[in-house]
N, C-alpha and C positions, 0 to 999 in steps of 0.2 A: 220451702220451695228451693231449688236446686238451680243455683246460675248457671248460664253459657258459656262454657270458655271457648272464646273467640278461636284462640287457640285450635283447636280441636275443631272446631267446625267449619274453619276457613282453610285449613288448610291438612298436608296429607304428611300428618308425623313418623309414619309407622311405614318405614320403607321393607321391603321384599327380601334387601340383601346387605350383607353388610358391607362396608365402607371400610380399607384398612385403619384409619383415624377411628373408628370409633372402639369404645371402652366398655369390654365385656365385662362384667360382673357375674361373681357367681353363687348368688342366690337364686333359685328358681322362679319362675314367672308362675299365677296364681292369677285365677278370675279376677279376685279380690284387687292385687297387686297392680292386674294390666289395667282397671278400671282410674287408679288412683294416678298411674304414669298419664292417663289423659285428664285428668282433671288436676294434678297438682303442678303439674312438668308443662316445660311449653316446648322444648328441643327436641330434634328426631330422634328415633330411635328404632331399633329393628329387634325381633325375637332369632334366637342364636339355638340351635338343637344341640343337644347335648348329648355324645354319644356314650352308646352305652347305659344311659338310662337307666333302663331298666336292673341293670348290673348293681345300681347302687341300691344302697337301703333303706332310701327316700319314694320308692315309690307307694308305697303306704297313703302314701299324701293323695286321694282323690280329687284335686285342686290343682298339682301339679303337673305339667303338661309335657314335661321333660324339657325343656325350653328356659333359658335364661336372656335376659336383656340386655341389649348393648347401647350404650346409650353417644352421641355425637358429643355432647357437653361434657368432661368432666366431671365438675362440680354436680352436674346432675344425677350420675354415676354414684357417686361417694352416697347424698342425698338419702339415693334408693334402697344403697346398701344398710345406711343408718339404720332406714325405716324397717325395713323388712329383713333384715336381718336377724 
């Protein structure tokens, strides 16, 4: 069984727009990926479009959405990057 993160249900992580303070990463965002940002992370964060997209040679990836994460935290940043990298 699968806990609540308070987190996530109390409040509204996943802003509209980005903030200049916050820290783009660039690895793509991924069902997988965006699912794990709300259950591992508790910091805002917002999805970042990526232009040109389709130009690269990643869209292969049926998962990927052309969208990368920016995250408020730093340290949350790095984190993501580890992980999904």
């Amino acid at each position: 069984m699968t806990e609540l993160n308070v987190y996530t249900w109390f409040s509204n992580r996943e802003l509209n727009y980005i903030p200049a303070h916050f820290v783009v990463v660039d690895t793509l965002i991924t069902q997988e990926s965006k699912q794990w940002i709300l259950e591992k992370l508790t910091g805002r964060f917002c999805l970042v479009e990526i232009p040109n997209y389709t130009d690269l040679n990643i869209a292969s990836n049926p998962w990927a959405f052309g969208y990368s994460p920016a995250f408020e935290n730093p340290q949350e940043a790095t984190y993501f990057q580890l992980m999904w990298n």
